[in-house]
C-alpha positions as CSV (number, residue, x, y, z in Angstrom):
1,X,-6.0,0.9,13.6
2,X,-5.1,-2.7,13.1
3,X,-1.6,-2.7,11.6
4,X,-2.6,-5.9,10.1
5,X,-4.6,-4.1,7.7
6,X,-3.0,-0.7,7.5
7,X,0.2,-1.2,5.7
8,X,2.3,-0.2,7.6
9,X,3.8,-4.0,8.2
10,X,5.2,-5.6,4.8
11,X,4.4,-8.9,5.8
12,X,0.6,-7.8,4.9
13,X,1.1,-6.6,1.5
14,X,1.9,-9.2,-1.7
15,X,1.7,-8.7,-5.6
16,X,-1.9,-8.5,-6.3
17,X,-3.1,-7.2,-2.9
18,X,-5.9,-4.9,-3.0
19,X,-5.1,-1.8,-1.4
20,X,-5.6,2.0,-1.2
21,X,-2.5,3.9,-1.3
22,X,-2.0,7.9,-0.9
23,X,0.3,9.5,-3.7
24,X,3.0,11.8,-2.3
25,X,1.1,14.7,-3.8
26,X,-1.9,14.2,-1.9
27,X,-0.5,13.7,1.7
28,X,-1.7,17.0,2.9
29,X,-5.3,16.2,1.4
30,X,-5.1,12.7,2.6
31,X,-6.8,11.5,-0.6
32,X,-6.6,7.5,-1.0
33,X,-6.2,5.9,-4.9
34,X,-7.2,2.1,-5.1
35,X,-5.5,-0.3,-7.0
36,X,-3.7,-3.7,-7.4
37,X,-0.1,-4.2,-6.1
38,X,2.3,-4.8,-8.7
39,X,6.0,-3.8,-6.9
40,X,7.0,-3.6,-3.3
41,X,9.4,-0.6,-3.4
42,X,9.9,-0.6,0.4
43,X,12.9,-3.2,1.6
44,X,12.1,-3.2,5.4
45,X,10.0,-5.2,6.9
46,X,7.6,-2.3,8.7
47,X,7.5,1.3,7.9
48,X,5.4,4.0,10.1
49,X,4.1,6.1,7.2
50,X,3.0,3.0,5.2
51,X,4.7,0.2,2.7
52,X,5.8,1.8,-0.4
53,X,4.1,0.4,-3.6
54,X,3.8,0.7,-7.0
55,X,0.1,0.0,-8.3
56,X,-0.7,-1.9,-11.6
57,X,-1.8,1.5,-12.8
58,X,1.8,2.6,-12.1
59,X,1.4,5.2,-9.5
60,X,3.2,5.3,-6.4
61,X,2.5,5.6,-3.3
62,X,2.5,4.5,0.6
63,X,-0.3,1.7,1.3
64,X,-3.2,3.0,4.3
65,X,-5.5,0.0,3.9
66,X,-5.2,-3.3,2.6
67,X,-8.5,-4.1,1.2
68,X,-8.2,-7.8,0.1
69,X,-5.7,-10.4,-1.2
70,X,-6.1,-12.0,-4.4
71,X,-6.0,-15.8,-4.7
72,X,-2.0,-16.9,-4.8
């Protein structure tokens, strides 16, 4: 998988990102939520289960796939 696009690295991932996160509660399932980036919750600058994020939608979760980036 490209780590460019699996966010994993934080360098990827900025407010508004399009991404597709999976919620603590579904790890075992491996179910993925989609959803715009609102906070960065992880401080480093990679992480090898994913970035940490909270969506606009306020769930939590660690990123899998960055879908797209909104205009800045």
């Amino acid at each position: 998988m490209n780590t460019e696009r699996d966010g994993r690295q934080r360098s990827g991932i900025r407010p508004g990102s399009r991404v597709r996160i999976v919620q603590k509660r579904d790890q075992q399932s491996g179910r993925m939520t989609e959803g715009a980036v609102k906070d960065i919750l992880t401080n480093s600058g990679f992480h090898p289960h994913g970035i940490k994020v909270r969506l606009e939608s306020g769930l939590v979760g660690r990123v899998r796939e960055i879908c797209a980036h909104e205009p800045e």
